[in-house]
N, C-alpha and C positions, 0 to 999 in steps of 0.2 A: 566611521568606516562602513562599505555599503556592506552587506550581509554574505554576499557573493566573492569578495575577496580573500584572498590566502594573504597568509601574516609571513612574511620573511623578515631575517635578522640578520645583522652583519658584524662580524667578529675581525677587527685589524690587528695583526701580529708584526709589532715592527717596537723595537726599545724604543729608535726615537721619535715616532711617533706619540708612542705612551707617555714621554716625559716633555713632548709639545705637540699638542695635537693639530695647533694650526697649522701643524706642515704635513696633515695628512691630507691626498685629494682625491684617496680611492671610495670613500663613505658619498659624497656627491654624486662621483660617476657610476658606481653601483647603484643609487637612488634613481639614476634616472633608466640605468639600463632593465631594473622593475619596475616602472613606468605607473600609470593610472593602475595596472590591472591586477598590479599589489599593494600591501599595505606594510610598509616597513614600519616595523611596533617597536623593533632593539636595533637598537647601532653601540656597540665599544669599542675600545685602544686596548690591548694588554701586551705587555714584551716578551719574548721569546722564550717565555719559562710555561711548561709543559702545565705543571697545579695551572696557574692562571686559565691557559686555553680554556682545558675539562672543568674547569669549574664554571664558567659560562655555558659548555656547551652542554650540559648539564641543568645548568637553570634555567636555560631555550627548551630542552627537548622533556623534563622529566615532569613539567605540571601540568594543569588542567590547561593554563592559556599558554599551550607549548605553540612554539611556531610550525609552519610547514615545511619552511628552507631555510635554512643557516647554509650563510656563502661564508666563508673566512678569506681575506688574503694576506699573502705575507709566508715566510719560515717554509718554502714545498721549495727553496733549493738543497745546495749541497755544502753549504757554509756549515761549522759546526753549529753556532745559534738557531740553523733552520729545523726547528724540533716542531713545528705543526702535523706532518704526517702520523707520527710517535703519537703525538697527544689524540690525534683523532681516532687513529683508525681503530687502537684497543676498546674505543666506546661503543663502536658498530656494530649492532647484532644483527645486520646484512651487509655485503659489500653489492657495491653499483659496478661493474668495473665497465658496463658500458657507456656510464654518461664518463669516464676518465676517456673510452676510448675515443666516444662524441669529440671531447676536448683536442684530442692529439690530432682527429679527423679534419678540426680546424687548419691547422700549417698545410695539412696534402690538399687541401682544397686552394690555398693560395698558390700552389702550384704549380697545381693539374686543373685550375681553370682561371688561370692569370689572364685570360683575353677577356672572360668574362665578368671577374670581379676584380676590374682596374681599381675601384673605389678603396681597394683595400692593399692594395701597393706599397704603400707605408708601411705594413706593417711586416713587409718580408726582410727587410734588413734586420728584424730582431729573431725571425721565426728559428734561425737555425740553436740559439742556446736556449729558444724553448725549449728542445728539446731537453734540456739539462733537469726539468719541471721534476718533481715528484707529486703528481696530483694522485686523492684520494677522493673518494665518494661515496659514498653508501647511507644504512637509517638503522637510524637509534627512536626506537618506538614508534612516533607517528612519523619523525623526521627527516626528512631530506636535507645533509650533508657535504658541501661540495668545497673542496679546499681550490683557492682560486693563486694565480703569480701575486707576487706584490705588488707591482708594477702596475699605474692606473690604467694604461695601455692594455699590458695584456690580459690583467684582471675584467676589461672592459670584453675585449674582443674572446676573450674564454666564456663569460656567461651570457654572451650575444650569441653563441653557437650554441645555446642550448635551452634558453630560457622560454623559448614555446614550449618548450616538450615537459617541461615544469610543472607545469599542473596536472596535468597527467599522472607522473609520479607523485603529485603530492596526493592526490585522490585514490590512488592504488595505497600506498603509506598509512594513510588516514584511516581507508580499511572498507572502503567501496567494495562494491561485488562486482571481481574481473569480470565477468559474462557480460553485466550490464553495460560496465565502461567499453570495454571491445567490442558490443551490437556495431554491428554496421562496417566492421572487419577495419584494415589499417588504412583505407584511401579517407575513410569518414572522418577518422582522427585526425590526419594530415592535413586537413581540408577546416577542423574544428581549429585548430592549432596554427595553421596558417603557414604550415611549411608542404614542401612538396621531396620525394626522395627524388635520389639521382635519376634512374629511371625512367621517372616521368618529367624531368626536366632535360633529361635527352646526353645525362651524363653518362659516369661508368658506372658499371656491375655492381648491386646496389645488394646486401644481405639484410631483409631485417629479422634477428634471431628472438627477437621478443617474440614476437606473431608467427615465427615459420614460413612466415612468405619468403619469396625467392624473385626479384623484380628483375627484367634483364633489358639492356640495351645497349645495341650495338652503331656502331656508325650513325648516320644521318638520322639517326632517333628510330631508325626501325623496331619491332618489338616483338616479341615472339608470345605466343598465345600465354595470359596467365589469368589462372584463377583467382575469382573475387571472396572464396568462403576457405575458411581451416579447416584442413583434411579433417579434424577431429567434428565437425559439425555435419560432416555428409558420409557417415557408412553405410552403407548397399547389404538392404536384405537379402534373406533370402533369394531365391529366383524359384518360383515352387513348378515353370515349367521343366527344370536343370532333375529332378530327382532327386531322391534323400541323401546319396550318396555324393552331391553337391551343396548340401545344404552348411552352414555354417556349424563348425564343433564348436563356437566358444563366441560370446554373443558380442559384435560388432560395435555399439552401444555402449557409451562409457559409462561408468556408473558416478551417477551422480547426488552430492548430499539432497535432503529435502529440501534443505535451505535456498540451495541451487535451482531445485525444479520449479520452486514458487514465485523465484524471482524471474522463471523465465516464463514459467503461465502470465504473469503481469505483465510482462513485455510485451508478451504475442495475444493477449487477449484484444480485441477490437473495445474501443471505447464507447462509453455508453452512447447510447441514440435517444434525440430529445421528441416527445412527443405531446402534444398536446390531451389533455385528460378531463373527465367530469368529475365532479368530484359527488363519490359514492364511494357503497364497501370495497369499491375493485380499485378503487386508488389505494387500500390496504398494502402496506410492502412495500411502495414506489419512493425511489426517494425524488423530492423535489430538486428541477433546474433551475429555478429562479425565483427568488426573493416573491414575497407575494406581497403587497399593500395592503391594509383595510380600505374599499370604496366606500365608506359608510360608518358612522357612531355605535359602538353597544353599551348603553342603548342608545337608541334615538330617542329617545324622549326621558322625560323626568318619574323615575318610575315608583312604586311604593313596595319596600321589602320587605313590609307586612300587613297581615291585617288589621283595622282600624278605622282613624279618622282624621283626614286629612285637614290641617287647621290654618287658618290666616293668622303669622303674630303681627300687634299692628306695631305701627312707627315707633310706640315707646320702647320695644324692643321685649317688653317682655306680655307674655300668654298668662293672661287669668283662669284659673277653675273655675267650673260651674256648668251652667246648663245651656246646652244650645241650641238649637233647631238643627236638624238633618236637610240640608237645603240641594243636596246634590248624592247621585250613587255614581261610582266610577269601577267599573270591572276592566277585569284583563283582554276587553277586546276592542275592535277597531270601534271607532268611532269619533268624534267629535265631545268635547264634554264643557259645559258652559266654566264660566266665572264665579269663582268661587269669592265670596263678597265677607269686609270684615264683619266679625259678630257669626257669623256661620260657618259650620265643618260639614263635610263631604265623607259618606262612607265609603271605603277604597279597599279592595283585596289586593294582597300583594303580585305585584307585578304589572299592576295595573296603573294607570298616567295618571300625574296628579292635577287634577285645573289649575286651568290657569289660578294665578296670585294667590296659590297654596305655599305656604312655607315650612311643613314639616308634619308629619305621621304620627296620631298619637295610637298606641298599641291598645287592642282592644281589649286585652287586661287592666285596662286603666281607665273604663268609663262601667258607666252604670245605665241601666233604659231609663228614662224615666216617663214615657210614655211613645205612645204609638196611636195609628190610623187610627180612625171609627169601624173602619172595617177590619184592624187587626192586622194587615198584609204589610205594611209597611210601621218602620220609626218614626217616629218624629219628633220628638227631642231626648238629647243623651246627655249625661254631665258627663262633665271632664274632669276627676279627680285628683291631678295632677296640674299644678302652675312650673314642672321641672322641663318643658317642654324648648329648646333649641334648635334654629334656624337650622334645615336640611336635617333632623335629623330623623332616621327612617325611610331617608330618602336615597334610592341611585340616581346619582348624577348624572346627565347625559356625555358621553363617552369614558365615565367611572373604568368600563370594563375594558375596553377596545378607542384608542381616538382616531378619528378618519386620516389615514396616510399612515398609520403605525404600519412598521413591519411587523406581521403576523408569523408566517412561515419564512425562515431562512433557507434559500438555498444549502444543500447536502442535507434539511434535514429528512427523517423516513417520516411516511405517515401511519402510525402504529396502531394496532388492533384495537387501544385501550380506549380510542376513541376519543381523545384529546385534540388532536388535529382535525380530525374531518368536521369536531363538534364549532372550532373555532374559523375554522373556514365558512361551516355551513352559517354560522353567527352574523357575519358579516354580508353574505349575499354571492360569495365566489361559486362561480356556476363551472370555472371549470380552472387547469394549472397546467402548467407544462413540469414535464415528469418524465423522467428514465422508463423507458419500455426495460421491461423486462424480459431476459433471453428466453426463448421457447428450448426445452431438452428435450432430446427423444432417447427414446432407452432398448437397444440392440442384443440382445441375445446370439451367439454365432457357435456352430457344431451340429453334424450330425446328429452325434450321441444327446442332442439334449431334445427333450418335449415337452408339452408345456406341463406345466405343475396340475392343473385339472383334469387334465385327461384321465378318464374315468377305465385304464387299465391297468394291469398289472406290467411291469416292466420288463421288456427285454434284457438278456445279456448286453451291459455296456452299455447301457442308457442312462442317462438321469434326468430328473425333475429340474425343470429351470425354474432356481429357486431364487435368482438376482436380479433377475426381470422384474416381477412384482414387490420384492424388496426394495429396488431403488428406486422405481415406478410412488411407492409410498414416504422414499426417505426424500426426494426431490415434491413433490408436494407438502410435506411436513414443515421444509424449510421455505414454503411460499414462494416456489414456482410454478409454472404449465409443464405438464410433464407430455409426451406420447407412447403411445406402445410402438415400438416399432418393428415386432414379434421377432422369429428367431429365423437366425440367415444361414445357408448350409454352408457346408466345407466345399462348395462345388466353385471352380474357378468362374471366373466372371458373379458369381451369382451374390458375392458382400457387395461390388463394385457395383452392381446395378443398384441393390436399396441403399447403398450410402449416397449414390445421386438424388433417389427417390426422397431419403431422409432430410435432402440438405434446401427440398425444394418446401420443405414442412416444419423446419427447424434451426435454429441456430447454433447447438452442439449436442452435437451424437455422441453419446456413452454406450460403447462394446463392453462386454464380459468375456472373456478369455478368447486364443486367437493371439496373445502374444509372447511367446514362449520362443523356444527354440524348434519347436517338433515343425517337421514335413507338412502340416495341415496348417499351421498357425500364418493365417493367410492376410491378418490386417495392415503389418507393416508394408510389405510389398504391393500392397493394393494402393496403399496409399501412397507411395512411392511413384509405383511404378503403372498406375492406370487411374489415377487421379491427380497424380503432379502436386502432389504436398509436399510439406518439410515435415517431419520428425523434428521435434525440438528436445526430445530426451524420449530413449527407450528401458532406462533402468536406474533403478533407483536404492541408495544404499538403505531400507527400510524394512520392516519385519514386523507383518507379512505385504506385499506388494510390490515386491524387487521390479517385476517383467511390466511396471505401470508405464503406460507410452500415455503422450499427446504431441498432438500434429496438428497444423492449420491445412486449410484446403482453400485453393481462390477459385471461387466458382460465381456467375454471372447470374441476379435475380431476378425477376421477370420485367425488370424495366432495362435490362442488359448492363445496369452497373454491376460493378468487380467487387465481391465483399470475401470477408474472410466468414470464414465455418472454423469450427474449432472439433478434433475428436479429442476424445479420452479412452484408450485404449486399457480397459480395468482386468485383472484380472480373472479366469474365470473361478476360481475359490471363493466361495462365500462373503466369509469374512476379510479375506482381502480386499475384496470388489466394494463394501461396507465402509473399510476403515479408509478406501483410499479414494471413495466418493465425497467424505467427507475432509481427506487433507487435502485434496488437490482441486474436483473439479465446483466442491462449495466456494473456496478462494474466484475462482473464473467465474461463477454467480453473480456474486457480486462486486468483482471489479466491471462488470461488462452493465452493471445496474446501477453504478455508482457510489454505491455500500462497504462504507468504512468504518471500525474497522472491517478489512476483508478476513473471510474465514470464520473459524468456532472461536468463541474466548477463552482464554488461557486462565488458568486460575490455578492456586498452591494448595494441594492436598496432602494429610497426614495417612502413610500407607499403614491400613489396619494388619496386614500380613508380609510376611518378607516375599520378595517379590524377584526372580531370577532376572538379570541380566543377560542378553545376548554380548558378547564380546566382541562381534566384528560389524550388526548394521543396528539403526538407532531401531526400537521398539515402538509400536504404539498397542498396550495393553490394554484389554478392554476393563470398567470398572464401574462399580455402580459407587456415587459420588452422593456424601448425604452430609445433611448439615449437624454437627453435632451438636452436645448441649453444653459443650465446653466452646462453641464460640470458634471453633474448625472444621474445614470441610475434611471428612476421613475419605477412604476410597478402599474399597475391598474389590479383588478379583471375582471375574465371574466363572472360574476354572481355566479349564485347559485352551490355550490359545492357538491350536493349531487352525493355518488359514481355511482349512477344511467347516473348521464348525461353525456353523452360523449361530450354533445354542449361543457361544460365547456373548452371542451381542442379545438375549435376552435379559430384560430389566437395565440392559447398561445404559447409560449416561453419559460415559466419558472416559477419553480417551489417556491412559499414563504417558506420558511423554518420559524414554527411558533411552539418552545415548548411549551410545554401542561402552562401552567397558565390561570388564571381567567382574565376578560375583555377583552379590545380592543389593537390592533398595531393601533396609532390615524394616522389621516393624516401627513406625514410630516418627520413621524420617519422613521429610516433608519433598515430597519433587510437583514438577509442573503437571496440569493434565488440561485435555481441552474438553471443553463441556459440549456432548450435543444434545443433551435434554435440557429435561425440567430436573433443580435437585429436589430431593426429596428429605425431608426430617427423619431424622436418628428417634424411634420408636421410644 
């Protein structure tokens, strides 16, 4: 089965069927009505007794190779034997009642578009005691449930009406992120799926209540204007020319888990861009686009892995001891080096080529002088006190290290500081790779009240030191990217909108620090909005501290006048918040846009050396210094008080507690997640 298939099963509820199957012929006609694009794994018979059904539907839905969809047919009339509804629907810890209503939707369509679908004519002389049907639908854990007529006919023409929409619900059941599956709104789907609603095939009045939409058509397919996005994806800032006394009491912005805002940073991040590169320390960080070859042997040549003397064994196969003449020197550098003849050895440092009809290295621990020059400057005969000497040995092979055509570098991998990779490229002769550019960041400061951190005065009333600037200016370097200053932008209108264009001609995502609150001044969303023509992809966040975290794309034209996306990160302006939320959110867009998996900090299980409060209503990220202990665990002790205000918090820290919104304490001792943004450090 290919990898991409959903697994359906098929459940027949008929006595006599169960007690002769050959006279069933609805398991056929369901096989073919899921077609190539499933894979039917379960087919059974069982008779009209309630245990029986649930006990299959049961051993479909409750393992690890549970199916997607269970159709049943059989027992949904009104005979006393027809107990399939009974047995099902107590199992469902969801009901469907819209794919029931899909099904009944089928009979009104043969009758309110009988001119159009002649093909199905036949099957109106049965439609009116369809009606009699008691269909059921819904899911039990991952699966989709759909009780079908018994009848091969109607069981055929019931999951005809519905089995595009199938997978769809099986991949919501399964446990997909609705955001993701819904990108691209309900035409995308319809179009994936291969159906079209009434509306756009020029029917009636079309509701679809999954999505909210409202599709309308009247007469000759006229249509009246409708929207292509869900009201919940486009709320309207602020207006900061309207005054405060316009401004929103209660933030617009749905609040969204982290889980949510990550999967949509991925969605909207623009995908890496391949570039060609040299290979040096600036290839450091980059991860590779494409597989590399060796051009070339390491070595090329037959090398010597130590010092010594390089010996001929002859034909008998085996090397006598004794004394030899010095007939040749061979160093570790270019050159030509004669024939080394039997009866004579060759002095050789290691690394260095062995002459030619050399057979093997003898270690210079294992000879003795026994004379030299007349002038002293040179050897000239050594013994050889060893006859244990064997063919090649001492010797590197030529392509021992590297063979010419080996894959060296795979594609996705990075090329790491440690110096592995560059050393193995450089080995070989690769002058240069193709390699993920890395995104350029620029780092925005915005507010009157802020100055820069240097300024050599004492402070006004209501001023503060912009203390996020050079913090993030340092935490995005840290993590091996190009960072910019992009200095600090007033509360004056027009005046973010001019350097976030300025930004976007030097940059590929800009990082703000506060500016996105509720107050009269906080000028980024509406800018972005509304004099840049962006999307807001989420402006709140159910997290602690960083709730007000926005990011937006912006489509703006680069100087060849193609259309690229820009990405902001609207950070809080509090310290610590702006810290913890450069690393949940715009680290992940780092390196998804560089090709860097996994994406984000690693996640690792720590033992909490102190009890540790709970927020009850959004998840926590507690700052902690993370050490390795001598027991073989990582501990984690708080760095104090966590209000988003203190930047102290994030002195000495390491990493991040990872702490879901619930009531009480994490006590001493228990073990929760955290994400590491250092180095760990050893328990003293």
């Amino acid at each position: 089965m290919a990898q991409n298939k959903l697994k359906a099963a098929i459940l027949i509820v008929s006595d006599t069927a169960s007690s002769d199957p050959t006279t069933d012929k609805c398991i056929p006609v369901l096989q073919e009505v899921f077609g190539d694009e499933w894979d039917v794994v379960e087919s059974a018979i069982v008779p009209d007794d309630k245990s029986e059904i649930e006990s299959f539907i049961k051993k479909w839905t409750d393992s690890d190779q549970y199916a997607s969809c269970i159709v049943t047919s059989g027992g949904t009339g009104f005979a006393v034997k027809d107990n399939t509804p009974e047995a099902v629907s107590p199992l469902l810890h969801k009901q469907a009642p819209g794919l029931v209503y899909g099904l009944r939707s089928l009979i009104l369509k043969l009758f309110t578009n009988f001119d159009r679908h002649a093909m199905l004519a036949p099957s109106l002389a049965i439609t009116p005691f369809a009606m009699m049907a008691r269909p059921v639908a819904g899911v039990r854990n991952k699966t989709i449930i759909i009780t079908l007529p018994g009848s091969p006919k109607g069981a055929k023409e019931n999951l005809e009406a519905i089995v595009k929409l199938l997978p769809h619900a099986c991949q919501q059941a399964a446990g997909m992120n609705s955001r993701a599956l819904h990108s691209g709104g309900i035409k995308k789907l319809e179009k994936e799926a291969g159906v079209a609603s009434n509306a756009a095939s020029g029917g009636t009045h079309s509701h679809d209540h999954h999505h909210h939409h409202h599709d309308h058509s009247h007469g000759g397919g006229h249509k009246v204007p409708r929207a292509h996005t869900k009201p919940e994806a486009r709320p309207v800032p602020n207006d900061p020319s309207a005054g405060p006394t316009q401004r929103h009491r209660k933030s617009p912005w749905p609040m969204l888990s982290v889980d949510e805002a990550l999967d949509l940073i991925k969605e909207h991040t623009p995908k890496p861009e391949v570039a060609k590169m040299s290979v040096n320390e600036r290839l450091v960080g980059h991860v590779v686009a494409e597989s590399v070859a060796a051009s070339e042997s390491v070595p090329a040549f037959r090398a010597s892995i130590v010092d010594g003397y390089a010996v001929r064994i002859p034909a008998s196969g085996t090397f006598e001891k004794g004394t030899y003449p010095v007939a040749l020197v061979s160093h570790a550098q270019a050159g030509e080096v004669p024939e080394l003849k039997e009866g004579q050895i060759a002095r050789i440092t290691t690394g260095a080529p062995l002459p030619p009809g050399s057979s093997a290295v003898v270690m210079v621990e294992d000879t003795v002088l026994v004379s030299q020059t007349e002038d002293g400057s040179e050897e000239k005969e050594v013994e050889i006190l060893t006859s244990e000497i064997k063919d090649g040995e001492n010797v590197r092979e030529v392509g021992s290290d590297v063979q010419k055509g080996d894959t060296i570098i795979h594609k996705g991998q990075t090329i790491s500081a440690i110096g592995g990779e560059l050393g193995l490229l450089a080995s070989v002769g690769v002058p240069q790779v193709l390699a993920y550019r890395k995104p350029i960041v620029g780092v925005l400061s915005t507010g009157d009240e802020i100055i820069p951190h240097d300024e050599a005065r004492p402070l006004k009333l209501g001023e503060v030191r912009d203390t996020n600037r050079p913090t993030l200016l340092t935490a995005i370097a840290g993590t091996g990217f190009e960072a910019i200053d992009l200095g600090i932008a007033s509360d004056k209108p027009g005046t973010l909108e001019e350097t976030l264009r300025a930004a976007f001609r030097r940059t590929d995502i800009v990082i703000t620090t506060g500016g996105v609150s509720m107050g009269e001044l906080d000028l980024l969303k509406p800018t972005i909005t509304r004099a840049l023509g962006g999307t807001i992809h989420f402006g709140r966040v159910a997290m602690k501290p960083g709730k007000p975290t926005t990011f937006a794309s912006v489509q703006v034209k680069d100087n060849d006048g193609k259309r690229v996306t820009k990405l902001i990160f609207g950070l809080p302006g509090n310290s610590a918040s702006a810290i913890v939320t450069f690393h949940l959110f715009v680290l992940p867009a780092l390196h998804h846009a560089s090709g860097i998996e996994p994406a984000g900090l690693p996640r690792v299980k720590v033992v909490v050396d102190r009890d540790v409060k709970r927020d009850p209503e959004r998840s926590e990220y507690h700052r902690v210094v993370v050490t390795a202990g001598r027991d073989g665990y990582l501990h984690a002790v708080s760095t104090g008080g966590q209000r988003s205000s203190r930047v102290g918090s994030f002195m000495a820290a390491n990493g991040l507690l990872c702490l879901p919104a619930e009531k009480g304490v994490v006590a001493k001792g228990e073990m929760v997640d955290a994400l590491l943004m250092g180095k760990i450090v050893s328990e003293l």
